[in-house]
C-alpha positions, 0 to 999 in steps of 0.5 A: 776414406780417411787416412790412419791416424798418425801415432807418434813413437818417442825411441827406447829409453835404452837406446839412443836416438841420435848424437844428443844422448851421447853428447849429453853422456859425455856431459854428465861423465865429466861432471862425475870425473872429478867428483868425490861425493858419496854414492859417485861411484854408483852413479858412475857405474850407471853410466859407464853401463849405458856406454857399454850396451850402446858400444855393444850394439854398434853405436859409435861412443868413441867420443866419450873416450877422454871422460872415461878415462877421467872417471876411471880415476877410482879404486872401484873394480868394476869401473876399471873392468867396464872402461878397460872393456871400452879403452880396449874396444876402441884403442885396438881400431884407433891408433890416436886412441891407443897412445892416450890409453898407455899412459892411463894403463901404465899407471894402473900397472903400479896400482896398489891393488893385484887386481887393477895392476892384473886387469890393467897389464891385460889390456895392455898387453891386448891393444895389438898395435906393432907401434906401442910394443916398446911401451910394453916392455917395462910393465911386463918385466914388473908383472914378471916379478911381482909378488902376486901370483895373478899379475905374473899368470897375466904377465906369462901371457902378456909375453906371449901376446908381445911374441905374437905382435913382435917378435924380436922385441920379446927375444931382445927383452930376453924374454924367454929367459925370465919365463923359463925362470918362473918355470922351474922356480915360481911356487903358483902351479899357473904360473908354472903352466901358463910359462910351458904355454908360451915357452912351447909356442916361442921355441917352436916357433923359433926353432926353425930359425934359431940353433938356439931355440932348438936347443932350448926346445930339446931341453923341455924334453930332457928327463929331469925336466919331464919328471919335474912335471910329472911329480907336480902333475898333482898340484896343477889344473885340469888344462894345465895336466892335459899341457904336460901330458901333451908334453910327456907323449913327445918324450923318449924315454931310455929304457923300459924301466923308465917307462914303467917309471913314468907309467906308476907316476901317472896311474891315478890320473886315469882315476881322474874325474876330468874325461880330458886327463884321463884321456890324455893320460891313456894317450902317454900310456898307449904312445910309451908302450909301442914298441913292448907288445904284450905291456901294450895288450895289458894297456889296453885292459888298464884303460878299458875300465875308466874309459867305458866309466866316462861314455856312462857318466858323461853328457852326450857330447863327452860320451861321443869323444869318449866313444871316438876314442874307444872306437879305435881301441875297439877296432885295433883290439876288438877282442879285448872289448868283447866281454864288454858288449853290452856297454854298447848298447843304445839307450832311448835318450842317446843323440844319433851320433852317439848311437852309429858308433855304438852300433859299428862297435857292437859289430866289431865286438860280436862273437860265437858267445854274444852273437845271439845276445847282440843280434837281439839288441839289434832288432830291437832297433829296427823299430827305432822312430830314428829311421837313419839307425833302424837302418844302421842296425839292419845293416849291422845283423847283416855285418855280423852274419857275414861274420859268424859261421853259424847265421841260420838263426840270424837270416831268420831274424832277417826274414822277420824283418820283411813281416813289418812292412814298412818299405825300408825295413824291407830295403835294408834286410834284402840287402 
């Protein structure tokens, strides 16, 4: 019997097959480095890309690091994005080649461009090496106060990120204080928000060893500075009202004047068309009214209307977050929701998470006026494909006849159930 014949396969042009292809890359990039033909940039790019896919799919290119360097000598956004993706990938694992990278990078720092000198104090700013902070320090000072929103929005972060690699170089740069500058001064609402970020994190992390610090975090709760944010919460991101709404749950404030105060500030945020704001928002309003009972009970029917909006027009997910919240609404004050029942119920498309906590808040709302309503939405899913909820939904008539004085008509509903024959039909209605 003669033997298969032998076929041979030359490797995929997209991927190389030995050290040749990355030796010939590193050739043709040198001959572009100092090139200023037309058309070289796109020729560049074609490159720069091939180095990238091999980089991503675990190819060692580090070798080409000194030419692409060379090549990024260019005012081409693109470029610069593609070898900062690379100085970054191989800089944070080589010590070696994150010295030669601080040079090229401090350059483009003072790029005429915003966005070379943004994109180039962020990968700065992201070579996490303890020995390279110092070299750190002046690009994020300039970044600080440039005249471009965006390089101080990367410059905000990049202190943070200095915090986290060294502590005690961003307190001796005096850090902290420029950015609390920026906070109560600088015009760009990001600017604003990134600086409460990292100001938050520093001082709290601070705080613990630092009577300064603690001073310092008190003051982010002090009135004028809360009511700042607050008549600006308009001007800000979605992310970024959620900080200063996370922020505002930590104030105490004076009276109840105050509270009502911050309350009227905030009403139209539980408009918002964001699930986050509005339930970050109903988090301040539920948080301030504690300690006044009845504000709390007519907390409960203001938040109702948008909260039941988000389970309705949201994606699953966002119904299921929603609905979380709602739950414990639902169990603290279940009355308040029963007039409401029939935001509950299920609909076909509905993932099962979804539909377990509808069905332990249909239980938790049911009345003497809804009961037979509800009871009846419940046998409709008993025949559920979704055995685990055909089984939820028994067990929730169950639940609710335990709980209403008036069952005969539920046990029929139950004794119904042993007519379907199907085995756990039969299980959960003689339980």
């Amino acid at each position: 019997m003669a033997p298969p014949a032998q076929t041979n396969r030359s490797p995929s042009p997209s991927q190389p097959s030995g050290k040749s292809e990355v030796t010939d890359l590193k050739s043709q990039l040198r001959q572009l480095a100092g090139s200023r033909l037309p058309g070289v940039d796109d020729s560049k790019r074609e490159l720069f890309k091939k180095v990238i896919s091999y980089m991503t799919i675990g190819i060692d290119v580090s070798s080409v690091f000194g030419e692409m360097v060379m090549c990024s000598a260019t005012s081409d956004i693109v470029l610069k994005k593609m070898c900062y993706l690379y100085v970054g990938n191989y800089a944070k694992v080589n010590p070696d080649l994150a010295l030669l990278t601080i040079n090229f990078l401090q350059r483009d720092c003072k790029d005429e461009d915003p966005m070379i000198r943004g994109l180039a104090l962020r990968s700065l700013g992201s070579l996490n090496v303890a020995n390279l902070v110092e070299y750190l320090v002046g690009p994020l000072n300039a970044g600080l106060k440039d005249n471009n929103s965006y390089v101080r929005i990367v410059a905000v972060i990049g202190v943070l990120k200095l915090y986290h690699i060294s502590v005690t170089t961003c307190i001796d740069a005096d850090f902290p204080a420029v950015l609390k500058h920026l906070l109560l001064n600088d015009q760009d609402t990001q600017v604003v928000a990134n600086c409460l970020l990292a100001l938050q994190e520093i001082w709290n992390g601070e705080a613990s060893t630092s009577g300064d610090a603690m001073k310092e975090r008190e003051a982010l709760l002090s009135k004028p500075f809360i009511y700042y944010l607050l008549n600006r919460i308009k001007e800000f991101s979605e992310w970024a009202q959620c900080l200063v709404l996370d922020l505002v749950v930590k104030y105490v404030p004076a009276d109840s004047n105050e509270i009502f105060d911050i309350m009227n500030l905030l009403e139209d945020r539980l408009q918002h068309a964001n699930g986050a704001v509005v339930l970050a928002t109903a988090k301040v309003f539920l948080h301030l009214t504690l300690s006044m009972t009845d504000v709390h009970q007519q907390v409960y029917e203001r938040i109702k209307a948008p909260l039941l909006t988000l389970v309705s027009s949201g994606s699953p997910e966002q119904s299921y977050a929603v609905l979380s919240h709602l739950h414990l609404l639902v169990m603290r004050a279940p009355y308040v929701f029963s007039a409401d029942y029939k935001h509950f119920y299920c609909q076909y498309n509905e993932p099962s998470y979804v539909k377990k906590l509808k069905l332990e808040m249909l239980t938790a709302v049911a009345n003497e006026s809804s009961t037979y309503e509800i009871v009846t939405e419940l046998c409709e899913y008993a025949a559920n494909v979704d055995i685990p909820i055909a089984r939820e939904s028994i067990r929730a008539v169950g639940k609710i006849a335990l709980q209403q004085y008036d069952v005969n008509a539920i046990v029929d509903r139950l004794l119904q159930f042993l007519e379907m024959e199907k085995d756990y039909v039969t299980a959960e209605a003689l339980c």
